[in-house]
N, C-alpha and C positions, 0 to 999 in steps of 0.2 A: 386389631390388625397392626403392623409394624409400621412405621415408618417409612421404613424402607422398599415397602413396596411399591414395585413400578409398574408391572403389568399384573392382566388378572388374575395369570399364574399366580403370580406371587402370594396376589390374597388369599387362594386355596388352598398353598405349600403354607400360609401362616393360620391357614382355619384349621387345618388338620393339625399342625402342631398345639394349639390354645387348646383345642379339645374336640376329638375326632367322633365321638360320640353321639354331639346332641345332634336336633335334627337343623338341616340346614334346607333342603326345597319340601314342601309339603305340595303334593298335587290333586287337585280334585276333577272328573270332567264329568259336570252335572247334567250330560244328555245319555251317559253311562252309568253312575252310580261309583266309578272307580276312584279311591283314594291309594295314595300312593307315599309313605313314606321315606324318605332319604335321607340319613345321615351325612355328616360332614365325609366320613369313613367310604359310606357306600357311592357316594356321590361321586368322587374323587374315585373311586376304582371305574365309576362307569367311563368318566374323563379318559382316565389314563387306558383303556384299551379302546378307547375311541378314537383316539391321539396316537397308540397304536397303530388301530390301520390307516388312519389317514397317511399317516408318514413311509410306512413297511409297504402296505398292500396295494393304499393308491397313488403311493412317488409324490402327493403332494408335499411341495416345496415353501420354506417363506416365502408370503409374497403372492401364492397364488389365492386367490379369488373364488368362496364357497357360498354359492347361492343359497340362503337358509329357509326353504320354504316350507316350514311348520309353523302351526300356531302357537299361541303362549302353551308348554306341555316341556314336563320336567324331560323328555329328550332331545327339545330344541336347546334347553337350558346346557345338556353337557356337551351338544353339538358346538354350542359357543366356545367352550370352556375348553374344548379339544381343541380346536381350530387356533385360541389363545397361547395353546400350549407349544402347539406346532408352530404359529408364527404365520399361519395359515390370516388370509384377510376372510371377514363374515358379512356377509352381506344378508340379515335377514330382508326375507320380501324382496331382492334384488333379481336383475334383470339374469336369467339363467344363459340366453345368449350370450352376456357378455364374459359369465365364470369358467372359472378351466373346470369347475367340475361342481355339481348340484344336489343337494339333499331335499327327498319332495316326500309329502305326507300322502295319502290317499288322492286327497281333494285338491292337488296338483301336479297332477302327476302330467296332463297334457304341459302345462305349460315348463315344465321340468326336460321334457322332450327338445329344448331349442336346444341346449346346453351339447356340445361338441364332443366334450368331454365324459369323466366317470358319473356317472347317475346310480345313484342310493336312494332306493325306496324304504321308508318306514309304516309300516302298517296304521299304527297307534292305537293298538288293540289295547285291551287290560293287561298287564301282567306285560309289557313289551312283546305279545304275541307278534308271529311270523304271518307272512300272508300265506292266505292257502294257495299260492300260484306265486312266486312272483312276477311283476308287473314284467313286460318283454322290452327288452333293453335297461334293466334295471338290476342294481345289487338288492340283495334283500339286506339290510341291516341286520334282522334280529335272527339272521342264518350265521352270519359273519363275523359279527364282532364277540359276540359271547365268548370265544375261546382265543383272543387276541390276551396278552401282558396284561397283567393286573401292575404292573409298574412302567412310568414311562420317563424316557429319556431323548429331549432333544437330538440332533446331530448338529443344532448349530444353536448358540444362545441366544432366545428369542433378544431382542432390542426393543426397548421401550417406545424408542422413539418413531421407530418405522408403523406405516399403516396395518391397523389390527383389525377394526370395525367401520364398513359402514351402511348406514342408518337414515331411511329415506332422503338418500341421496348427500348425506353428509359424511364425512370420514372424518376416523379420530387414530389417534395411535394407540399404543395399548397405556401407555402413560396418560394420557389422556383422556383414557377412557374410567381410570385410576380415581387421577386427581377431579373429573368432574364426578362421579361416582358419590366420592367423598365429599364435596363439596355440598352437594344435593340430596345431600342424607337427610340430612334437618328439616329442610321442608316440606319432605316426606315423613315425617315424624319420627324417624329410624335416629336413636339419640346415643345407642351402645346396644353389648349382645344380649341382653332382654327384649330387646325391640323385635316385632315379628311382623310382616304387612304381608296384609291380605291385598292382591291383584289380580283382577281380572282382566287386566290389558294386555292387547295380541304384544308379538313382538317382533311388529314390523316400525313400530317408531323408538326413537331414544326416552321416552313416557313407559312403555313398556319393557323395555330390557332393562334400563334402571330400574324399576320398583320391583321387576320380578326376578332380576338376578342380580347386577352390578352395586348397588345402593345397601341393600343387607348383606353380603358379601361385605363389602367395603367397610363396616361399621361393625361387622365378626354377630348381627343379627340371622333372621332367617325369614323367608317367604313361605307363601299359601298359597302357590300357585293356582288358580280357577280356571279353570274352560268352562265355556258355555253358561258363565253365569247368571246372565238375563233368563236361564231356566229353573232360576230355584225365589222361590219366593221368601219376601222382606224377615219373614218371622223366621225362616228356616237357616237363611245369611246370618242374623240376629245369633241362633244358636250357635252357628256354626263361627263367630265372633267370640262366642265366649268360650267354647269347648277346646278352640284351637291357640286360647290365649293370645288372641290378636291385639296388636294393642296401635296400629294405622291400617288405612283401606288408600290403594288406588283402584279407580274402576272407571 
């Protein structure tokens, strides 16, 4: 990654130029059997028409406040990545009362309900299925966004230094979010872009948004994102350690 990268943007506008190709989130969710592939390429188009509608569809603005209530699952990954792009603040696991507007998975959908504002329901089927209803009072995502800009353009340049995430009740800027990233690479084992880490941590704390997006990102490596991992047993993790070229584990 450059140097000159300030926010996360930045590191996804320099992962796609190093090489758009390899794979950058790997997703597994072991109470399904679903694996999920993403490239640096693919990843960055699902950003940018998610970035899309947040900005066109729902008038979010920098600044406003987006309650992230999904688990670790490569669609919370590009709901961040959106939000970063916009200037939008992320608040995974954050209080939906207090957001102008809330992104909830199935398994939140009550508490998604406080939120005043736009409410986005995501399924989290295989394959980014649709609900077969959606939820009342709810956008559907996987109705919506599919046909949003596969290219995306601020209307104001995001600032580094203004608030971009925050993280069991800690806020960080998007610069900040950058330089700790980078910083905390290493002791997660992530040492350059052969590095790849396996995590199974939600991403409601800064433990889990670093290992499973911020941290490899930052270092131009890539993650193996896990749901439900306490469902697959020792020997099968093992395999799946070596098949997927893992070379560090958070869990």
């Amino acid at each position: 990654m450059n140097a000159t990268d300030r926010t996360p943007a930045d590191l996804l506008r320099s992962a796609l130029a190093a090489d758009a190709a390899r794979p950058l989130v790997t997703f597994y969710d072991d109470a399904t059997g679903e694996r999920v592939e993403l490239s640096v390429a693919t990843f960055a188009n699902w950003v940018a028409k998610t970035a899309n509608y947040l900005q066109d569809e729902l008038s979010a603005e920098p600044g406003d406040r987006l309650a992230l209530l999904l688990p670790g699952h490569w669609q919370a990954a590009v709901w961040l990545m959106a939000c970063h792009s916009v200037g939008v603040v992320a608040d995974p696991g954050g209080d939906a009362a207090a957001a102008d507007l809330v992104v909830a998975g199935p398994d939140t959908l009550q508490a998604a309900r406080a939120c005043s504002g736009e409410r986005i329901a995501l399924s989290l089927r295989p394959l980014g299925g649709r609900f077969p209803e959606a939820p009342a009072g709810f956008r559907d995502y996987a109705v919506e966004v599919p046909g949003m800009g596969d290219r995306f353009a601020p209307y104001a340049p995001v600032d580094p230094e203004e608030p971009a995430l925050i993280v069991a009740g800690r806020e960080f800027t998007a610069a900040e979010v950058v330089e700790r990233a980078r910083a905390e690479a290493p002791g997660l084992g992530l040492t350059g872009p052969a590095s790849r880490i396996l995590s199974g941590l939600p991403y409601d704390t800064w433990e889990g948004v670093a290992a499973g997006l911020y941290a490899p990102l930052a270092i131009g490596g890539s993650v193996v994102l896990c749901r439900h991992l306490d469902r697959l047993a020792e020997d099968s993790l093992a395999t799946r350690v070596d098949s997927e070229r893992v070379t560090a584990t958070a869990r």
